[in-house]
VOGU-3710 file (C-alpha; in Angstrom, 3 decimals, decimal comma):
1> xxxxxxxxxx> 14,550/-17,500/-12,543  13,762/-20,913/-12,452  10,349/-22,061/-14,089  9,308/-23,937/-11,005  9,176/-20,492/-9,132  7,773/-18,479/-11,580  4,194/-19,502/-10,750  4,589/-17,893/-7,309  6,030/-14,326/-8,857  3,715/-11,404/-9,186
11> xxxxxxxxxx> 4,837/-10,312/-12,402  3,684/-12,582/-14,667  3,293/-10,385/-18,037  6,273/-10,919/-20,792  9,581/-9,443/-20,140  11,646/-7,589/-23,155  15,089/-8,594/-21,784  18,225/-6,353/-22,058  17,287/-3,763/-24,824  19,928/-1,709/-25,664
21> xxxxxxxxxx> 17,634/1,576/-25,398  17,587/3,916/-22,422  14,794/3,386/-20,350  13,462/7,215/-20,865  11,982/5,913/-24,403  9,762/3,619/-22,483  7,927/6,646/-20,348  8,500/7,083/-17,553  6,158/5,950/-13,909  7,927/8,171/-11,811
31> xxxxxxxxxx> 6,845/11,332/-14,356  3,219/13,891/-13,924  1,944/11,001/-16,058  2,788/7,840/-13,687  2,935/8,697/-9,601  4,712/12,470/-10,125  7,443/11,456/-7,820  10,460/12,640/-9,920  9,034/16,507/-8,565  10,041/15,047/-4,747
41> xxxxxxxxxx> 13,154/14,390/-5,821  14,014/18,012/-7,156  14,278/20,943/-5,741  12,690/22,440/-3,454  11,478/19,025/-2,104  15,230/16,877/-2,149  13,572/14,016/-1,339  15,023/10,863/-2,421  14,764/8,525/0,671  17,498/9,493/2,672
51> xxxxxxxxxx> 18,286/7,516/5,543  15,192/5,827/5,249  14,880/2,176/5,619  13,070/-0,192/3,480  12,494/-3,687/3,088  11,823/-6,771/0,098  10,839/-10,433/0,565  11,484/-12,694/-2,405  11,565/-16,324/-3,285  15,469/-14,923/-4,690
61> xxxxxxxxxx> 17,088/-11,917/-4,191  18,696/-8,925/-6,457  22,383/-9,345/-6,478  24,657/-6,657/-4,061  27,800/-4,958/-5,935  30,574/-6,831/-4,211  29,323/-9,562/-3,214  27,470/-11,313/-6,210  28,680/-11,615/-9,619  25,782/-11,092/-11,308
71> xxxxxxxxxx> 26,297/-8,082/-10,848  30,056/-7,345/-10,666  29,573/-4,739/-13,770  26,407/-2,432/-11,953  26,178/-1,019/-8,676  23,396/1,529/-9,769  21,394/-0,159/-7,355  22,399/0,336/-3,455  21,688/-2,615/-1,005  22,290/-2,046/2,692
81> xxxxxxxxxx> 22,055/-5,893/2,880  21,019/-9,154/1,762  19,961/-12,105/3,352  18,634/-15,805/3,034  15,603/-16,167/4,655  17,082/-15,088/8,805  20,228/-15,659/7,694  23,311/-13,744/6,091  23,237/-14,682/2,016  26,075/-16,576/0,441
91> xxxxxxxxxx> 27,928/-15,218/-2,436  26,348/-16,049/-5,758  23,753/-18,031/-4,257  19,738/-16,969/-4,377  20,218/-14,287/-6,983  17,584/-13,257/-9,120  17,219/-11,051/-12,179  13,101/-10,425/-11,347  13,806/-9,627/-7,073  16,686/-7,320/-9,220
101> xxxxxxxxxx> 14,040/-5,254/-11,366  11,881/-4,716/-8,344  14,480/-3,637/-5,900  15,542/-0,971/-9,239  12,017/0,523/-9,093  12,586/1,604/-5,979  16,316/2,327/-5,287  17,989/2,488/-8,501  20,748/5,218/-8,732  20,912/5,219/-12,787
111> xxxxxxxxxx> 20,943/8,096/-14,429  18,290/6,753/-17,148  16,545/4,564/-15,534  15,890/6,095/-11,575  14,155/4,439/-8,765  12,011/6,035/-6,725  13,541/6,618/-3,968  17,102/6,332/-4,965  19,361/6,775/-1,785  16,689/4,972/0,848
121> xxxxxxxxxx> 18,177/1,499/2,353  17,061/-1,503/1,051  17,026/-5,244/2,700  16,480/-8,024/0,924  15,760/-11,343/1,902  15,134/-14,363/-0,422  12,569/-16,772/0,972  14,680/-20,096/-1,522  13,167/-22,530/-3,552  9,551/-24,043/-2,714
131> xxxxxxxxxx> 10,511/-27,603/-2,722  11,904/-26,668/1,293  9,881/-23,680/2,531  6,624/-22,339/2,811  4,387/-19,799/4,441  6,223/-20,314/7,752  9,842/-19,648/5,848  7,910/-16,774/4,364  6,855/-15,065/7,969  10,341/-15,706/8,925
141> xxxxxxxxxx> 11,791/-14,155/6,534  9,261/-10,901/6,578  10,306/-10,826/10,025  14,300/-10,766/9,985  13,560/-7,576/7,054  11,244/-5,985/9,356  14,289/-6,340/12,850  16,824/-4,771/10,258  18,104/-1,234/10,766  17,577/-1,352/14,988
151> xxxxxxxxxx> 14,243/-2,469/14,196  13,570/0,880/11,617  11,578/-0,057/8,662  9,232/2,013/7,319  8,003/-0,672/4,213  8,301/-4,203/3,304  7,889/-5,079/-0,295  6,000/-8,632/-1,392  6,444/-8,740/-5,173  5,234/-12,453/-4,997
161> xxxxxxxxxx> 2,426/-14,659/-2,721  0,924/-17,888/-2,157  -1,174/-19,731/-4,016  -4,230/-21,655/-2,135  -3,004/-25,073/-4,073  0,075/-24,685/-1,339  -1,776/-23,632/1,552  -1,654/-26,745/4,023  -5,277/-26,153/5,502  -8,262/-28,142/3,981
171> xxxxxxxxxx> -10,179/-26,467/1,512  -8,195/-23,537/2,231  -10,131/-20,459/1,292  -9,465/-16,412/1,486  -10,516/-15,666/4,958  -7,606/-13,897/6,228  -6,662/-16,988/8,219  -3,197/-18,336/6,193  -0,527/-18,585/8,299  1,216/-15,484/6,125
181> xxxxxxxxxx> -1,952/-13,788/5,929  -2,270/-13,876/9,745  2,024/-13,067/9,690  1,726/-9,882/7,634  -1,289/-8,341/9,866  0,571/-9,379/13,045  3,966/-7,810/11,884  2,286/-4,631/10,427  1,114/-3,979/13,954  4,308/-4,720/15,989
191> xxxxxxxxxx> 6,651/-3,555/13,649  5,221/-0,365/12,395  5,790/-1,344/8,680  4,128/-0,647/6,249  3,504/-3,985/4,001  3,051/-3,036/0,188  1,264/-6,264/-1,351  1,001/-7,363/-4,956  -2,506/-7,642/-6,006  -3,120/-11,080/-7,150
201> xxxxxxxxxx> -2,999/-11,399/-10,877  -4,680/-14,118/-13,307  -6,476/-17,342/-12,242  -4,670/-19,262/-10,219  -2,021/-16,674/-9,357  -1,024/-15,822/-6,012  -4,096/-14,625/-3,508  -2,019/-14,877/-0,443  -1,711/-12,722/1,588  -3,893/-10,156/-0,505
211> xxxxxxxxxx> -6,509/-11,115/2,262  -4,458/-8,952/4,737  -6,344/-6,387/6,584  -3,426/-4,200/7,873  -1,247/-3,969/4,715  -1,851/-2,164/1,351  -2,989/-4,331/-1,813  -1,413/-3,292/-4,749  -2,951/-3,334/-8,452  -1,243/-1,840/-11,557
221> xxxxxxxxxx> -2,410/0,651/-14,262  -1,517/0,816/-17,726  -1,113/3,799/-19,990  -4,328/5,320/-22,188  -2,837/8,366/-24,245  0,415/8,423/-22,355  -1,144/8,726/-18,751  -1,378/5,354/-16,687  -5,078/5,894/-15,554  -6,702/2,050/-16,547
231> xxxxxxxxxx> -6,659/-0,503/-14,402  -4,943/-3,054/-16,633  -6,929/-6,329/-17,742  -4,449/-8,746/-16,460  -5,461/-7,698/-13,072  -8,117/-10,084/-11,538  -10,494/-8,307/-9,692  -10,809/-7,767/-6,231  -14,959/-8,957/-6,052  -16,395/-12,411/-7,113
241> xxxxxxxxxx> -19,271/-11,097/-8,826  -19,478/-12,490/-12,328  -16,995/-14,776/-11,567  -17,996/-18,700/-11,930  -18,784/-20,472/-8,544  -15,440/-22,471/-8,342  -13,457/-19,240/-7,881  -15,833/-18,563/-4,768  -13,374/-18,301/-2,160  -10,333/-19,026/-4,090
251> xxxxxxxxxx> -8,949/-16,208/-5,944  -11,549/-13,295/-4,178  -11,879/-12,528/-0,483  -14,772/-14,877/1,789  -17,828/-11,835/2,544  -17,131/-9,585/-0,379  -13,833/-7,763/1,683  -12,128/-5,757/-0,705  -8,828/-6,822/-1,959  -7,447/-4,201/-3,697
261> xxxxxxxxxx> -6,197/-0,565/-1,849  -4,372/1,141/-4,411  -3,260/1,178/-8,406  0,092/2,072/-9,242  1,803/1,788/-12,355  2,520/-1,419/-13,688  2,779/-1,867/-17,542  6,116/-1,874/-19,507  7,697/-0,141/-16,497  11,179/0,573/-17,249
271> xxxxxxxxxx> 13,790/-1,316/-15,118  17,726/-2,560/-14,471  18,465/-5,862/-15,474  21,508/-6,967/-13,397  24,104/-6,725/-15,826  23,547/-2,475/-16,279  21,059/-2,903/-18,983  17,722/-1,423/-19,215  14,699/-3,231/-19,305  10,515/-3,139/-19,220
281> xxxxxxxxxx> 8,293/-5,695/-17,780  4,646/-5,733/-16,562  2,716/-7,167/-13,291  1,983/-6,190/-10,058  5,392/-6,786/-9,194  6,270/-4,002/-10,399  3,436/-2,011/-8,966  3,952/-2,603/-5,157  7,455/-1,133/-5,241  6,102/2,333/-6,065
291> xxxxxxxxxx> 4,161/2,128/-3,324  6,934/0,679/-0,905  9,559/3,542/-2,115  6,742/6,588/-1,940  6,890/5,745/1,278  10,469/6,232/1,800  9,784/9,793/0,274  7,513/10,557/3,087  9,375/9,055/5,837  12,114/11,212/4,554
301> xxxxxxxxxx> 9,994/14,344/5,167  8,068/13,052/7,901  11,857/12,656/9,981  12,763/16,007/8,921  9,938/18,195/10,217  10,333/16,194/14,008  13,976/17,065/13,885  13,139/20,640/12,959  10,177/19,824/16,142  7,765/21,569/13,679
311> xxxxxxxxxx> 4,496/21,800/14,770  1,506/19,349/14,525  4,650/17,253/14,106  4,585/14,325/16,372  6,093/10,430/15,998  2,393/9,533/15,317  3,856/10,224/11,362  5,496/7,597/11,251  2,765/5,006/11,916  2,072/2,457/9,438
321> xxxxxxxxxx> -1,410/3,098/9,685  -1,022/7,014/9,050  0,984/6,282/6,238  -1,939/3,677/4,528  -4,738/6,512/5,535  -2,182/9,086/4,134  -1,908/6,905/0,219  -5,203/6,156/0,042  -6,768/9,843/0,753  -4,853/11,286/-1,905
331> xxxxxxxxxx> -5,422/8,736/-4,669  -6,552/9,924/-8,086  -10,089/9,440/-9,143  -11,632/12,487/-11,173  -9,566/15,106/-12,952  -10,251/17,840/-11,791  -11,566/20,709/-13,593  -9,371/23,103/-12,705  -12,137/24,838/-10,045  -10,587/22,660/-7,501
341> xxxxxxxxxx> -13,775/20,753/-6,398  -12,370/17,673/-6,916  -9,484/18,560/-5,047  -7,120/19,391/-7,584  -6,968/15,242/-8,907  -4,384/14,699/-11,974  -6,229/11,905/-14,098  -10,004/10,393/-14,003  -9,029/6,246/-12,829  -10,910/3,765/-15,257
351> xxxxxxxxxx> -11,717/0,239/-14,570  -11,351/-2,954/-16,699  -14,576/-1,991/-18,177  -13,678/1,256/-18,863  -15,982/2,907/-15,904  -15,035/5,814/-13,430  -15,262/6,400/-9,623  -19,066/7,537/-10,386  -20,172/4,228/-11,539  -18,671/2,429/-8,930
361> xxxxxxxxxx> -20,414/0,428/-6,310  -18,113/2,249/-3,702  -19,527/5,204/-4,497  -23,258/4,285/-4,371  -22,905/1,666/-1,613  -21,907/2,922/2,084  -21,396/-0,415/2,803  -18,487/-0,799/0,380  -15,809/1,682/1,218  -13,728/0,413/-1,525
371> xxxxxxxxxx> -13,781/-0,687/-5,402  -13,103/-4,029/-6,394  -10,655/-2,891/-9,062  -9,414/0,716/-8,302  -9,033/0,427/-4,472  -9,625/3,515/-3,719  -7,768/5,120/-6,565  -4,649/5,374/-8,345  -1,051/6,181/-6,368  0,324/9,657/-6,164
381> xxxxxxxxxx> 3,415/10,233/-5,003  3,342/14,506/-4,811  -0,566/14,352/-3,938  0,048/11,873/-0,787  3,257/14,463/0,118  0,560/16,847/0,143  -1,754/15,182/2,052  0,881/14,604/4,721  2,720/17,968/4,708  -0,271/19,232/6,220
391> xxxxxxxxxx> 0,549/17,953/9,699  -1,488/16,228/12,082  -4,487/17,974/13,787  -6,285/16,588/16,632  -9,978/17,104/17,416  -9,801/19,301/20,324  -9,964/22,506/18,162  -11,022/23,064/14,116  -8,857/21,805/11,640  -7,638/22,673/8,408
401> xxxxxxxxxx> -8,752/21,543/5,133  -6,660/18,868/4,486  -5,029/17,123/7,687  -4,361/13,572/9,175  -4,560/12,459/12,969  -3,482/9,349/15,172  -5,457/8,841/17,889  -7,964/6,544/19,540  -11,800/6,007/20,251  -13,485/4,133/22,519
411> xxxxxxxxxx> -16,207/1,367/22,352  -19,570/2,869/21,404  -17,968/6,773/21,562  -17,260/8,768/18,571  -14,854/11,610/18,051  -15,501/14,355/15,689  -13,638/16,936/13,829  -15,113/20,681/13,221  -13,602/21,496/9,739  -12,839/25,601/10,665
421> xxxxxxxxxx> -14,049/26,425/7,055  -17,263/26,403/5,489  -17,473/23,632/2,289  -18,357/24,656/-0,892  -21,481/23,412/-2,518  -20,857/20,605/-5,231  -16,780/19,985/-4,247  -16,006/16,770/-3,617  -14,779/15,621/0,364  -12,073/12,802/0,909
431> xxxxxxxxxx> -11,417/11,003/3,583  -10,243/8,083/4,908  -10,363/6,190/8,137  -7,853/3,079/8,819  -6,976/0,491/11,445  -5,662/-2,784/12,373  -7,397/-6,030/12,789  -5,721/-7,497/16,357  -3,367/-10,258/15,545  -1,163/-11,667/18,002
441> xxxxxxxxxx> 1,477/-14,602/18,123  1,465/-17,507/20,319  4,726/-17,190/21,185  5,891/-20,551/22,877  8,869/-19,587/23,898  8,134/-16,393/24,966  11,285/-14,727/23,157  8,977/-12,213/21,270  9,749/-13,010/17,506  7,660/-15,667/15,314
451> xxxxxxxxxx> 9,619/-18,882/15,443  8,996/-22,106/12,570  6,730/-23,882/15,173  4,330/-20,740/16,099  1,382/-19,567/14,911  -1,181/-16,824/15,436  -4,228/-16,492/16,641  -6,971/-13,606/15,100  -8,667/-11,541/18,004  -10,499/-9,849/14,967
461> xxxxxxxxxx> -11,450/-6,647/13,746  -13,137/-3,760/15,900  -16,102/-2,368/13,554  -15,491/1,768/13,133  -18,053/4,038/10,754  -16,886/7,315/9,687  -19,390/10,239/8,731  -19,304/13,479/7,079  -21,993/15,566/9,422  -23,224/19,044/9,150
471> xxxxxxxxxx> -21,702/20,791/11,701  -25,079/21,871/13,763  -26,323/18,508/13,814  -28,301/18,135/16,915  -27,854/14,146/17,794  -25,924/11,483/16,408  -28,317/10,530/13,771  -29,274/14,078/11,794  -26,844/15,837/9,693  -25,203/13,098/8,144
481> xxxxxxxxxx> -24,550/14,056/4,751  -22,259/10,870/3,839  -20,934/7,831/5,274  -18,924/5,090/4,930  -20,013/1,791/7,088  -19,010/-1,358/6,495  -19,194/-4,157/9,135  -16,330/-6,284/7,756  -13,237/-3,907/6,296  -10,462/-2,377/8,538
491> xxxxxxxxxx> -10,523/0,802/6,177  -13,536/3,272/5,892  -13,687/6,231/3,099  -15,462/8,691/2,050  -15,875/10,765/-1,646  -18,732/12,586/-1,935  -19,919/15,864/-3,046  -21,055/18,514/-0,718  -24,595/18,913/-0,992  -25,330/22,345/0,370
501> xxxxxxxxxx> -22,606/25,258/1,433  -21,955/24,857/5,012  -19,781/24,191/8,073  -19,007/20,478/7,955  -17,143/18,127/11,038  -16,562/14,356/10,679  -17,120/12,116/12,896  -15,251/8,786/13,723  -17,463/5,896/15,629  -16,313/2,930/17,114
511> xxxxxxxxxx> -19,924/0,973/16,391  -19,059/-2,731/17,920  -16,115/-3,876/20,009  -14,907/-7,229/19,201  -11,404/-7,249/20,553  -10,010/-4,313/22,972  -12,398/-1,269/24,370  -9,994/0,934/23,042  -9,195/1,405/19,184  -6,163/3,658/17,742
521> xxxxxxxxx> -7,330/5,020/14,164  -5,366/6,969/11,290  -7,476/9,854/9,888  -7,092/11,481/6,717  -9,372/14,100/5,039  -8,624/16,710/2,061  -11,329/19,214/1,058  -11,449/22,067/-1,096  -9,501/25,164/-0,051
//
């Protein structure tokens, strides 16, 4: 990689290149101790990402067997193509070893060092150097991955950003207004993709577009006794408290908006070089991808039960929004005791100053629906398949347990959800509400796709609450036993213990209009069985 693009890449810890030792003696992320996936890809599960199309957006690209030297010795990793920018690649031209070790976190084929979802379909597009592009090249080039496939992509990787220092508006701050920003929110919306962001990493790294509102923010977790369960120090966080006044704006989201949706695994993750040989490295780089390739996993599934026309099996599962409700809802927080009150979580999620879920602000705050650090916990591959296996339920009659739902609410109307089983006292409810903030293009030509001379204009974000309310509640305002209700995040959630031993229903509330009188929400709740 050249130095001048370095600055721009997520992963900016230090690289160990080609060691000559299988990747298994690193540990593994995909094991019970990182995201648990390697269980989806075994029996009885077989899922590996079949059919399923994902996407990656570089400043270079990994090499395809075939067509690149690079990598003329190594076809463990499968592209289904490669592009610059809108346009087909040229041989040997835009290759890079660090767009390479992403791409093999999530569809590497090697017997010691797999990806995560080793048979999905990857596109990969390489934005070029950043003497002659920019945000715009950047939208265009998210764009062309997203139209791959007949227009079928389920996630778009963004293992690098923007820094402010390049953004072209004065005194450019964090307020979801870049033109990439504004791209990625825009595209989530009309594409039905799922955008898997790397969390912005050191001063003066790369904050944009981590002020999306419609993607998922991606920081990485390093191992403490084996199990990746701290959020790693190299991570900057996601709030400006503490933080001196000049960073105000320019590393942390304007208003306090959270930055950060998810931890994944990040430290010495092991990887494919191009040339066949095993690697580790550390960043959020390498964090996103397990979130863009767990999502391949559950596409998988997702396609196979609406072949099979299961029921509570509609097309609603494949919404990006279901699938960002879906991740977040079944993040780790709390091990769980083994009772099953806190709903049967793997590993207790520690911050940079070594605190839990308890002593977070999220979880004494209603306002804050999210922590600065942990998001709203750490990725799990088999938990979020068990979130979603449970089907979608809509609120016309009880629901189960643990469930998810796409539908819609209108302005100043709720819609509420009778749990059909009594809670237990003390066990811990999770659940998440999601949806987009209303960007649309200003499309000059009227041809439908971003073109270099567009831009976008934000119609803003429609303020929804979400409550957990005893089920006998007579009005609006008793019963509510939690709550989650901030006024400036498109993602609501809920952990909270049960208080007393009772029937339960939550209750979604569209509090404000801003843009449309109508807003489509992703649901997701798990409680104790």
């Amino acid at each position: 990689m050249n130095k001048k693009l370095s600055w721009i890449i997520g992963g900016l810890g230090v690289s160990c290149l080609s060691l000559p030792v299988l990747a298994a003696n690193f540990g593994s992320s995909l094991g019970i101790n990182g995201i648990d996936a390697l269980k989806l890809q075994q029996a009885p599960y077989n899922l590996t990402g079949r059919k399923i199309a994902i996407g990656q957006v570089e400043i270079g690209r990994p090499g395809m067997f075939g067509w690149d030297k690079a990598v003329s010795k190594n076809r463990a990793v499968f592209l289904a193509g490669v592009f610059s920018r809108n346009l087909q690649a040229k041989s040997n031209s835009g290759v890079d070893p660090h767009a390479y070790n992403v791409a093999s976190v999530m569809v590497s084929q090697d017997k010691a060092v797999p990806g995560i979802a080793p048979n999905a379909r990857l596109y990969s597009s390489a934005v070029g150097s950043t003497k002659n592009m920019g945000q715009p090249e950047e939208c265009l080039s998210a764009q062309h991955i997203a139209l791959q496939n007949g227009g079928d992509i389920r996630s778009i990787n963004f293992s690098f950003g923007e820094p402010l220092t390049r953004d072209p508006r004065p005194e450019a701050v964090l307020d979801g207004n870049a033109l990439l920003t504004l791209c990625i929110d825009w595209s989530s919306r009309v594409h039905d993709v799922v955008y898997a962001i790397a969390g912005n990493q050191g001063k003066g790294g790369i904050p944009i577009p981590t002020d999306n509102f419609n993607g998922v923010n991606v920081a990485f977790s390093s191992r403490r006794e084996g199990i990746f369960k701290k959020v790693d120090v190299s991570n900057l966080a996601g709030s400006y408290q503490g933080v001196e006044g000049r960073l105000v704006g320019k590393e942390f989201n304007l208003g306090g908006r959270r930055a950060i949706s998810l931890v994944a695994p990040g430290s010495n993750i092991p990887l494919l070089n191009p040339d066949g040989k095993a690697n580790k490295s550390t960043g959020t780089s390498f964090a996103a991808p397990h979130v863009t390739a767990t999502v391949a996993l559950l596409q998988e599934y997702s396609d196979r039960q609406l072949i099979k026309k299961q029921p509570n099996w509609t097309p609603s599962a494949r919404n990006h929004q279901v699938m960002k409700a879906v991740l977040l809802n079944s993040a780790d927080k709390l091990e769980d005791h083994g009772d099953g009150l806190r709903l049967g979580m793997t590993r207790t999620l520690i911050d940079k100053q070594n605190q839990d879920w308890l002593a977070s602000d999220a979880f004494k705050d209603q306002t804050i629906p999210l922590d600065a650090q942990m998001g709203s916990g750490h990725l799990n591959a088999f938990r979020a398949y068990q979130q979603f296996s449970s089907g979608q339920w809509q609120s016309s009659t009880p629901v189960p347990a643990i469930g998810w739902d796409y539908y819609s609410v209108n302005a100043d109307a709720s819609v509420e959800y009778a749990l059909e089983k009594p809670l237990k006292q003390d066990s811990f409810v999770a659940i998440t509400l999601t949806w987009n903030r209303l960007v649309e293009l200003n499309d000059l030509n009227q041809n439908q796709k971003y073109d270099l001379d567009e831009t976008f204009s934000d119609r803003g974000l429609n303020n929804l609450d979400l409550y957990l309310v005893k089920a006998d509640a007579k009005n609006s305002d008793s019963g509510i036993v939690c709550s989650s209700i901030s006024q400036i995040d498109s993602v609501e959630h809920i952990f909270c213990p049960v208080p007393t031993k009772g029937n339960y229903k939550i209750r979604v509330q569209f509090r404000q209009q801003v843009n449309e009188p109508t807003q489509p929400y992703a649901l997701a709740w798990w409680t104790a069985k």
